[in-house]
N, C-alpha and C positions, 0 to 999 in steps of 0.2 A: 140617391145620394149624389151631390153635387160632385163632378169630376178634381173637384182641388182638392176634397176631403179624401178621397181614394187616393191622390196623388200622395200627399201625406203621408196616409196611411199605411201606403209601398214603402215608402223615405223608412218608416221606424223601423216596420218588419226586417228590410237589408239591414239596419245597421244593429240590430239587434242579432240577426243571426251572423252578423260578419265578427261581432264582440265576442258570442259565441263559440266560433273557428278562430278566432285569436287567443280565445280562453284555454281552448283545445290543445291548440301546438304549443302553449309554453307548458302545459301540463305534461305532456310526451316527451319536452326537451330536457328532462332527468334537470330542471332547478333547482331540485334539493341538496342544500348545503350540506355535507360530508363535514363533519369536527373530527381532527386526530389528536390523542391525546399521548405525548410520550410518556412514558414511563422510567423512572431514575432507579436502577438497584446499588443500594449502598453494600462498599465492601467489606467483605467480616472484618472483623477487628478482635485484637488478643490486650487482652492487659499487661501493659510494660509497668515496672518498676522505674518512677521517675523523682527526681530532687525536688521538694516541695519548695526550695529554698535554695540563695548562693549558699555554699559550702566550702568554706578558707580551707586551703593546705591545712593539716593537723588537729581538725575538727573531728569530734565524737556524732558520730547518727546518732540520734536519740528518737523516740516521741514524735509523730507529727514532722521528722527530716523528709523522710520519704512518702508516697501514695501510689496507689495503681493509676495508669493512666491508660485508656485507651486507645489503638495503636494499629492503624493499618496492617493487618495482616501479611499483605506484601512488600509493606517496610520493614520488616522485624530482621534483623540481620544480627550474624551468632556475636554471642557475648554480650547480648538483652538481657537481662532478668526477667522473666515471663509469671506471671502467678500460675499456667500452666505447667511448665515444670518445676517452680518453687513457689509454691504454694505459704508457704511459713518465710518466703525472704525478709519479710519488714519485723519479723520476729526475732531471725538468727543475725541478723546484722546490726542489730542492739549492740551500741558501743564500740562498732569499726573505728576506723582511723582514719580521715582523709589524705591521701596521698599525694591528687593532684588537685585542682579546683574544679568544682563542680557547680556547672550555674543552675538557676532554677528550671525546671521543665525539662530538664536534660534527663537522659536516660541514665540510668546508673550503670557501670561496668563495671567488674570483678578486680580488671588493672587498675581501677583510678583509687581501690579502699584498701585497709589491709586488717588484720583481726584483731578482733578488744581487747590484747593483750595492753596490758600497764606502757609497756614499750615504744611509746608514741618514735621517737627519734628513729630508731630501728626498721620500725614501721615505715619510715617514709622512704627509706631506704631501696634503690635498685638492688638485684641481686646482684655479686660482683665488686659492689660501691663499699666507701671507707667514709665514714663521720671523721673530720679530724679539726681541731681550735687554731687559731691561731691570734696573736693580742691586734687589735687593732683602738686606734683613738679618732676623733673628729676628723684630724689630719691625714691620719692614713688610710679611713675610711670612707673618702668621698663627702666630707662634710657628713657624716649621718646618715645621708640617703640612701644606704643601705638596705635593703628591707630583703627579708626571705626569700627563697624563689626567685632574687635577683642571677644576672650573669656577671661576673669580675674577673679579671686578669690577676693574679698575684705579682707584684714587681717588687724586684729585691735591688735595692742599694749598698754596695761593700767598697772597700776600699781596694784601692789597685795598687799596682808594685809602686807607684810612687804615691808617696803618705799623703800629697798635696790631692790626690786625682782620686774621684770615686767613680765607679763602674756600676752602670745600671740594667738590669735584664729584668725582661720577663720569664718569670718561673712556671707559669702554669697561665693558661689561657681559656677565657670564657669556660667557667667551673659553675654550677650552682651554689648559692648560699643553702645551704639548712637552715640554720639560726641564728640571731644576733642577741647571745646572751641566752636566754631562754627563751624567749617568745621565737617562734615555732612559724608565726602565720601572722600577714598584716595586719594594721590596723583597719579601724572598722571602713573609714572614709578610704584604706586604700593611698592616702595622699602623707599621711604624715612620718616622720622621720624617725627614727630608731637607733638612738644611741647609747651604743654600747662598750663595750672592753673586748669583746671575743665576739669572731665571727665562725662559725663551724660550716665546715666546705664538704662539699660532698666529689670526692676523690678516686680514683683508680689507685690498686696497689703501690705501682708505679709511681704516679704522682705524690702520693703518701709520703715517698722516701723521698723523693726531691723535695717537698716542702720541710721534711725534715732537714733534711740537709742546707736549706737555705732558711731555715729558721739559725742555725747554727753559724752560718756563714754570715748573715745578713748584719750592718748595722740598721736599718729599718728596712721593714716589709710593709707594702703600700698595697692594698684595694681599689681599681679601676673598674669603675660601674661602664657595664657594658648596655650598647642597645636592646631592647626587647628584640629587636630584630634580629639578631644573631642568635637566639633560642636553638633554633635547628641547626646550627655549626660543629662541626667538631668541638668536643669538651674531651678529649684524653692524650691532647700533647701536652708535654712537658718538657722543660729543659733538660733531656737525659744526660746531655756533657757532666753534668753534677755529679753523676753514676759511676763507676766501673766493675767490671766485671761480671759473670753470669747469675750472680747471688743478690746484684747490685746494691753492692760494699761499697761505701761513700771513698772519694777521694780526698786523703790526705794533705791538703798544701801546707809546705813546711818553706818558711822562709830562714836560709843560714847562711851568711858571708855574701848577702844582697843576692843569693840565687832562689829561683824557685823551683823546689822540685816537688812532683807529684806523689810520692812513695817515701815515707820517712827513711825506709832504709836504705836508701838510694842518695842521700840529703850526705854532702862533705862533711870528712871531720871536722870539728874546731879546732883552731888553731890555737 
């Protein structure tokens, strides 16, 4: 065999056996790709009792208001409706009462309904609270815009010691409306106007008697629409000056020989 054919044929054998030992060590050097696959555990979940629908102040659940909805477990916080402990809720709350607004998807609560009784007005009623009317016209009502669930100021205008001068106060301040006339609950758009003759307020004892007393006093009582933003302000002062006494027995003013006195019998004789 000719000496270049041997040489050759050395050339292939090393490179063959060096491919070989190349082949080798990447086989020992652990190349094999490793996949990890996480795993997601979803967490339990309970059936909450949710509003299939808005629900306006003074709205009846009916049919289809309500449905179960499923409900992180570890979101459930007390005063949920659970189908685990009420089982029969979309059953026994046939005919509630809406109390506050309830938007769709929202969870139901016990405070926001009150029960099927015929008594819607009553119903909407805090414990504690007074329903009471009082006349209002376009004029004294804010132009109309008015609407239920609104906040207003009661302002009373009367006449003062001199006949020419009238005296104006606020008698009550940022108060809930109940109703305007009968409707109970806005209109549908939420946007349109409502007018009426009677505004019904939702009151403290208290304030009860001052609006009475300044229904009496007043030559006009005026409705001042307040911002939604004032919602969360005090609603149970009043002008108690109006008051006297532990019984809060109105205050008589008696005007006789151009004096004003507080107690008719306390008031000069005529001359």
């Amino acid at each position: 065999m000719k000496p270049a054919r041997l040489i050759i044929l050395a050339v292939a054998v090393a490179a063959a056996g060096l491919a070989g030992l190349l082949a080798m060590q990447m086989a020992g050097s652990g190349g094999v790709v490793t996949q990890v696959q996480s795993v997601i555990e979803k967490e339990p979940t309970v059936n909450v009792l949710v509003s299939t629908g808005n629900l306006a102040v003074g709205a009846r659940i009916e049919d289809g208001s309500v449905h179960w909805m499923a409900w992180p477990q570890g979101g459930v916080v007390p005063g949920l409706i659970t189908e685990t402990d009420k089982p029969d809720a979309i059953k026994d709350l046939q005919g509630a009462v809406v109390r506050l607004p309830i938007f769709e998807g929202e969870p139901i609560r016990p405070e926001k309904i009150a029960d099927s009784s015929s008594r819607i007005l009553s119903s909407l009623l805090p414990a504690g609270k007074r329903a009471v009317a009082t006349e209002i016209s376009v004029a004294t009502g804010a132009g109309g815009f008015i609407l239920p669930n609104d906040r207003v100021d009661v302002i009373m205008v009367r006449k003062g010691t001199e006949a020419d001068k009238l005296i104006t106060e606020t008698v009550l301040s940022n108060v809930r409306v109940l109703a305007i006339d009968q409707q109970i609950q806005e209109k549908d758009d939420g946007s349109k106007a409502v007018v009426g003759t009677t505004a019904t307020l939702e009151l403290t004892p208290d304030q009860t008697k001052v609006l009475a007393v300044a229904q009496q006093m007043a030559d006009r009582l005026s409705l001042a629409l307040r911002s939604v933003a004032d919602a969360q302000e005090q609603d149970t002062s009043a002008a108690d000056y109006l008051l006297s006494g532990d019984n809060g027995s109105a205050i008589i003013q008696v005007i006789k020989s151009g004096a004003i006195v507080t107690d008719a019998s306390s008031a000069p004789k005529a001359e």
